[in-house]
Structures are given as structure tokens and as C-alpha cells.
C-alpha positions in Angstrom: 0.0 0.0 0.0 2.8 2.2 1.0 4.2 1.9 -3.1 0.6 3.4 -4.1 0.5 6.6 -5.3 -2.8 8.6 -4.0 -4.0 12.0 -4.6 -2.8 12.0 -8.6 -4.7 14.0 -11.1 -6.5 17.3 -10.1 -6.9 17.8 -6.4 -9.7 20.0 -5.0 -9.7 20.8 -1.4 -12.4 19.5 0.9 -12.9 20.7 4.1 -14.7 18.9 7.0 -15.3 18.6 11.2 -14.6 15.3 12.4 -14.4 13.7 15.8 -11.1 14.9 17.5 -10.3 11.5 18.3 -10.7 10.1 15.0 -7.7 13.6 13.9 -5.6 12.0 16.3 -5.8 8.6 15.1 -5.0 9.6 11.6 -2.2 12.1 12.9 -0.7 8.8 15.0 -1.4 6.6 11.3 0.4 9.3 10.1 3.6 9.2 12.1 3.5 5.3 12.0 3.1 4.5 8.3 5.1 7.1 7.4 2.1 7.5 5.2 0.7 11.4 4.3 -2.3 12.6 6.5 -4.0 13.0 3.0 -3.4 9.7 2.1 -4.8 7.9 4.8 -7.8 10.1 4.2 -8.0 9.3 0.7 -7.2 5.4 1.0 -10.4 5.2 3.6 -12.6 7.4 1.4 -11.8 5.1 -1.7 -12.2 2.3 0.2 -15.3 3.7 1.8 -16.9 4.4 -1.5 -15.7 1.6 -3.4 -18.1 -0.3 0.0 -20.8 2.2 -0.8 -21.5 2.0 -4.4 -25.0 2.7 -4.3 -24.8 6.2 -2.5 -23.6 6.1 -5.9 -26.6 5.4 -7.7 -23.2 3.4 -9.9 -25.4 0.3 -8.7 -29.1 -1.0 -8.6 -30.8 -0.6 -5.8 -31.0 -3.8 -2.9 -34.2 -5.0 -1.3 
């Protein structure tokens, strides 16, 4: 994962409040991984939404 290049292409900011504890835990990710704050973020977002296809409308709709 570390090999993976994220955040290529255009970037656009986005700016969001989040749970102080869930900043710290990416900051301590961070430090560990030796992996960008951005990064992280955008490795759980893609994984998020890559989980979430249907917030998507890229899917049909489950019963």
C-alpha cells in the first residue's frame, strides 16, 4: 500500500469537522506509516466508497 501513489490527477480541497479523536488517530497513522495525512484520508474514502456504491446510484438498488 505504502508503493501506491494517491492523490494524482486534479486535487480539489475539501474541508470537513470530524471527531477529535478520529484527527488524532489519523495524525498517529500518520507518524506510523510514514504515510501522508491526505493519504490515509483518501485510502479510507476510496475504500469507503468503493463499499458504498450505491450512495452512488453506480449500482441498482438492494431490497
Amino acid at each position: 500500500m505504502k508503493s501506491q501513489k494517491q492523490n494524482q490527477g486534479e486535487l480539489k480541497e475539501l474541508t470537513v469537522k470530524i471527531e477529535k479523536d478520529v484527527v488524532e488517530a489519523i495524525e498517529i497513522m500518520s507518524k506510523n506509516s510514514g504515510l501522508s495525512q491526505a493519504d490515509l484520508v483518501v485510502i479510507a474514502l476510496k475504500r469507503f466508497r468503493a463499499s458504498h456504491l450505491d450512495y452512488l446510484r453506480a449500482t441498482p438498488p438492494t431490497e
